[in-house]
C-alpha positions in Angstrom: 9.6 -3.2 21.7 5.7 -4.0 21.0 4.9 -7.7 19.8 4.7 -6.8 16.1 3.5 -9.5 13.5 4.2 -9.9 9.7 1.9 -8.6 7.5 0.8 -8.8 4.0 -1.4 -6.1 1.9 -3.9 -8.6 1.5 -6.4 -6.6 -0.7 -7.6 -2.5 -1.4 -10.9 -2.1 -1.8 -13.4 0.4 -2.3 -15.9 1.0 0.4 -18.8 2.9 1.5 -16.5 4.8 3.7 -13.4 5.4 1.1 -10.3 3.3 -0.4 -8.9 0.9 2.6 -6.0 -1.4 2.6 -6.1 -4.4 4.1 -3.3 -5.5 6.1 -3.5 -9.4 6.8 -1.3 -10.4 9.6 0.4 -14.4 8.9 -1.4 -17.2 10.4 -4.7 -14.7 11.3 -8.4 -15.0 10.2 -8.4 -11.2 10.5 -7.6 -8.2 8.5 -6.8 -4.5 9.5 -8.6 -1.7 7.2 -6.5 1.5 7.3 -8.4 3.6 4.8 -6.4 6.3 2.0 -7.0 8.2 -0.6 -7.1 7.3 -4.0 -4.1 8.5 -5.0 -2.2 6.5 -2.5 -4.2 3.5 -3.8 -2.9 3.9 -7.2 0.4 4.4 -5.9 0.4 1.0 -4.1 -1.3 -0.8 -6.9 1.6 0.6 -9.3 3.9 -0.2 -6.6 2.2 -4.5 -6.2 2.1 -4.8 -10.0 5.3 -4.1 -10.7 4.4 -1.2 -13.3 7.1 0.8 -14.7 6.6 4.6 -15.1 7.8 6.8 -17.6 9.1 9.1 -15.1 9.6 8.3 -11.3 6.6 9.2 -8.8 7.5 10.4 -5.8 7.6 6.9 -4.0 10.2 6.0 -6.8 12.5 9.2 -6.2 12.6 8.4 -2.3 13.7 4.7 -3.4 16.0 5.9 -5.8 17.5 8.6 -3.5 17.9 5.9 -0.8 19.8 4.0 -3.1 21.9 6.6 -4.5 22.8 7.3 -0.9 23.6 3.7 0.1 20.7 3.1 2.2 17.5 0.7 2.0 13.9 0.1 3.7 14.7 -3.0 5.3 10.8 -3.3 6.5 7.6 -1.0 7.5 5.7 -1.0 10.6 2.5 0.1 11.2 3.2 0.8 15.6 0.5 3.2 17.0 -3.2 4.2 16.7 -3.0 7.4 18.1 -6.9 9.3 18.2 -7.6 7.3 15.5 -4.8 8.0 13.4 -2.8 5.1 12.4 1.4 6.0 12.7 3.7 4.3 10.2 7.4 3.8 9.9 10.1 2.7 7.9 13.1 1.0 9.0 16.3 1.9 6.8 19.8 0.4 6.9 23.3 1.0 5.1 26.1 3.1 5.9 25.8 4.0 9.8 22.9 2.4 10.5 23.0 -1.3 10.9 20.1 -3.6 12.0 21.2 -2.8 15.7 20.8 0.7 14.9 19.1 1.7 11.9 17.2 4.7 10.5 13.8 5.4 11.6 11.7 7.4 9.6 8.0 8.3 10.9 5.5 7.8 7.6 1.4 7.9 6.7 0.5 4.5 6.2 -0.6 4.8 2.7 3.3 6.0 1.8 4.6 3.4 3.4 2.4 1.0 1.9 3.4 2.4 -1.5 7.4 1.7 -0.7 6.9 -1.6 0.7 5.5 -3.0 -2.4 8.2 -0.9 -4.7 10.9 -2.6 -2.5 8.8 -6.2 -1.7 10.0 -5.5 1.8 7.9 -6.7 5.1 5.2 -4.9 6.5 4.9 -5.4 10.4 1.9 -4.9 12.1 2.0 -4.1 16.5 -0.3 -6.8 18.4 -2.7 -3.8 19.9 -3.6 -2.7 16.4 -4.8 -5.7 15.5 -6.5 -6.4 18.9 -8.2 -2.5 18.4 -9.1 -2.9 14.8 -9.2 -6.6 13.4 -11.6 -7.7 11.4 -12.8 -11.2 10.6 -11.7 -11.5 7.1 -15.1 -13.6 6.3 -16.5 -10.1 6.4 -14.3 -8.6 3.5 -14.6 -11.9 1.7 -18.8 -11.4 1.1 -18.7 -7.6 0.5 -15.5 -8.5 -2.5 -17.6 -11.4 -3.9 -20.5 -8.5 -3.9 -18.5 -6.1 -5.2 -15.9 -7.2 -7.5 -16.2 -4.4 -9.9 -15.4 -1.8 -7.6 -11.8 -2.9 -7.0 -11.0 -1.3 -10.8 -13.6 2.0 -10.6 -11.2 4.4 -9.0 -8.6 4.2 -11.5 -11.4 3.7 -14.4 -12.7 6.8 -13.0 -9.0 8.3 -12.7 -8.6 7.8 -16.6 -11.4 9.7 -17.5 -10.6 12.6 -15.7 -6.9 12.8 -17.2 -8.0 12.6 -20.8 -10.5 15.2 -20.1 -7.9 17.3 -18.5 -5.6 16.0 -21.8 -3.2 14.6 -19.1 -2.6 11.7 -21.8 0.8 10.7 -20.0 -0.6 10.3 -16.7 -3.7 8.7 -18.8 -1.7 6.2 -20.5 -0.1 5.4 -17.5 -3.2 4.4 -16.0 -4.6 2.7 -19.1 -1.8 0.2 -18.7 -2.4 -0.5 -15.3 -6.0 -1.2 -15.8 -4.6 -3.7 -18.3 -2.5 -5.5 -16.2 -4.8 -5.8 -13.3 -7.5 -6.6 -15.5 -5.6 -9.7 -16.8 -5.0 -11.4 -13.9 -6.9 -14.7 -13.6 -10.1 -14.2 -12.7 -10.8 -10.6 -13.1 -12.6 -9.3 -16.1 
């Protein structure tokens, strides 16, 4: 098995190059970007804050299905950079499959992002990732301080388009995540 190392989704951001998540590995001065689309950002935001949907999104129905079934993401691993792609798993247990032999379910990144913050479970990252792709986090620190607005834009951006489209569910959906991010000490 690769050297993997615990991870944390240490910030999303908005770049010049899209939406990347920042995957911080424990006792590191270095982040990996894996960059999504801005759906799968909302998804993970919805999924860090805790925010309760009217209905379930699809991240929600595989949780629930999971459970229905007896079964659970016990952790995520982010294991290969293949031609610049970045592979994903999830690692399920319950029923059959123990923690000798569990489940293995090959996943985008960005979905299994989205899970691991539904389900607070770990997020592994291998050792050659973060040798290929590391960054110094003092890097991400200056462009956030630069940028701090952009974090919310997306999903500001989001909102308008559903109450144009009179999407007012989906609209009010996002309104109240806006509010809950933008409450958080030290955001405005």
């Amino acid at each position: 098995m690769k050297d993997m190392h615990i991870s944390e989704i240490w910030s999303i951001l908005k770049t010049s190059h899209g939406n990347a998540v920042l995957l911080k590995p424990k006792d590191m001065d270095a982040a990996v970007p894996i960059f999504i689309g801005t759906l799968e950002m909302q998804s993970i935001l919805v999924g860090k804050e805790g925010v309760s949907m009217s209905r379930p999104h699809t991240h929600d129905l595989f949780l629930n299905m999971l459970t229905h079934v007896n079964l659970s993401v016990k952790k995520v691993e982010v294991n290969e950079l293949k031609n610049d792609v970045f592979h994903a798993r999830l690692i399920i247990t319950g029923g059959e499959y123990t923690n000798e032999n569990p489940l293995i379910l090959d996943s985008r990144p960005s979905d299994a992002f989205a899970i691991a913050a539904r389900k607070k479970c770990p997020i592994y990252l291998s050792s050659s990732i973060i040798e290929q792709t590391g960054v110094p986090l003092s890097i991400f620190i200056t462009e956030m301080e630069e940028n701090s607005d952009d974090k919310y834009r997306a999903l500001r951006e989001q909102l308008e388009q559903a109450v144009a489209e009179e999407e007012f569910e989906q609209a009010a959906e996002i309104r109240d995540l806006l509010k809950m991010l933008e409450s958080e000490p030290g955001n405005s």
